[in-house]
Residue, then its C-alpha position, 0 to 999 in steps of 0.5 A: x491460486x495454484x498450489x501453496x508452498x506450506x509454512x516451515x516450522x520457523x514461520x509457524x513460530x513466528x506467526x502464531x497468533x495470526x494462525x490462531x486468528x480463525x479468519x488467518x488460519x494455516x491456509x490465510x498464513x501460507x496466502x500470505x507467504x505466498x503472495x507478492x505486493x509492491x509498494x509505490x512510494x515509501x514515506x509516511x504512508x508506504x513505509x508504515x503499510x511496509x512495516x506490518x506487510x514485513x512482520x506479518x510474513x508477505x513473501x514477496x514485498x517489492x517498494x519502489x521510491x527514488x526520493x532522498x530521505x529530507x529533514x522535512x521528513x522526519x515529523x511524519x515519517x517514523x521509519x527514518x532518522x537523522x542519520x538517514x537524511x541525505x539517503x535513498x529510502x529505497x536503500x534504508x528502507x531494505x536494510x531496515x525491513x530485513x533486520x525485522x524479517x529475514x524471511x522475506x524476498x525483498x524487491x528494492x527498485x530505486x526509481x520512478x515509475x512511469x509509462x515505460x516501466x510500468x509493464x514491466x514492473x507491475x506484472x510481477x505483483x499480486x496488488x499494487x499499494x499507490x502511496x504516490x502524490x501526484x495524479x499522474x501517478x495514480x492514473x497511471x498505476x490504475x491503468x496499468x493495474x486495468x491491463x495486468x488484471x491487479x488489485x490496487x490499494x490506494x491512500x492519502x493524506x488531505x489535512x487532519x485526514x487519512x483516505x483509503x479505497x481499493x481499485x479493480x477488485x472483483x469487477x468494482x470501480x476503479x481510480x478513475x471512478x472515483x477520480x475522473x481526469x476532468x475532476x480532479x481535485x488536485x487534492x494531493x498536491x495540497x498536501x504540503x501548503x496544508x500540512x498534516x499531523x505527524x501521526x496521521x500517516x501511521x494510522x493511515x497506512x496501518x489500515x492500508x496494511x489490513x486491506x492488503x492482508x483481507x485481500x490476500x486472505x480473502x477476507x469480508x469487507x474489503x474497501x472496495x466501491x467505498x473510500x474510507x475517510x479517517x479523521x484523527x482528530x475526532x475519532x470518527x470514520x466515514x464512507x462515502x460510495x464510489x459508482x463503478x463507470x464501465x466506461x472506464x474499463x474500455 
């Protein structure tokens, strides 16, 4: 990373307690200005993890979702209202994320990514946030993060449980290793049949937000090679391991 443009005395007064934090510091603080994050999808999950990345000062937050905001998704998706329904997320999304804080460059694309767009799109971010819910989303925001050399943070909800894992991080395994195409699950499009409670995401996506940040900052304990499974409802957390498969990377 090349030079750090330095922090102004209002972004000192705003992050004070994170620059009191000896793993954030002045240097992590200006990291963080300095750094650009896109997020693909913005309900439960994507409008949580945007929510701190904006209080905690990433410079650069780009959010891409071309969904109208549905009753449906009031019970699990905080940021929203009732005088929201009927409009685009992506548009509530930056009006609300720049009354929290001016002092971010806000990147609002209302659309759908795909494999036409993907390379012009994903080039211009340091990591990539997948909160999408279909497969072929998060194949192809993996692969794309392959080509382009980005870190993806990924999440879902499956039930009574939250999931997190980050991708292509220092040489570790990818969506794919996780995930191989012959064995998929289909687990996110189950999403609606069994539900989820409300409170899931938010938990969810606050520890999609951290990932980000120990990224960024250059923090121990990344959740890369491991997905994190959240289980809300009996306060437990667990690991399982992800194998790296060179194959992947061809």
């Amino acid at each position: 990373m090349g030079e750090l443009n330095s922090l102004t005395e209002l972004e000192k007064k705003r992050y004070k307690l994170q620059i009191m934090l000896p793993g954030i510091g002045m240097e992590g603080q200006e990291k963080i200005k300095n750094a650009s994050v896109l997020v693909v999808g913005i309900g439960g999950l994507g409008s949580q993890a945007l929510q701190y990345l904006t209080a905690m000062g990433v410079g650069t937050l780009g959010f891409l979702d071309h969904d109208l905001i549905e009753e449906v998704n009031l019970s699990h998706q905080v940021f929203y209202g009732m005088e929201d329904i009927g409009k685009l997320k992506a548009v509530v999304t930056r009006k609300r994320l720049m009354g929290m804080n001016p002092l971010i460059q806000f990147n609002m694309l209302n659309i759908k990514l795909n494999s036409d767009n993907a390379g012009s799109i994903i080039p211009g971010y340091d990591i990539i946030v997948d909160v999408t819910n279909d497969e072929n989303s998060h194949y192809l925001i993996n692969d794309s993060c392959i080509k382009y050399g980005k870190t993806m943070v990924y999440g879902c909800i499956y039930k009574m449980e939250g999931r997190l894992s980050v991708f292509n991080y220092k040489n570790g395994p990818s969506y794919r290793c996780a995930w191989p195409p012959e064995a998929e699950s289909k687990t996110l499009s189950e999403k609606v049949v069994n539900g989820m409670p409300g409170i899931l995401p938010g938990i969810t996506g606050s520890y999609l937000a951290n990932e980000v940040i120990k990224i960024i900052t250059g923090s121990p304990g990344v959740l890369s090679g491991k997905m994190m499974i959240i289980d809300v409802f009996g306060y437990q957390n667990s690991f399982s391991e992800i194998e790296r498969n060179p194959a992947n990377f061809q």
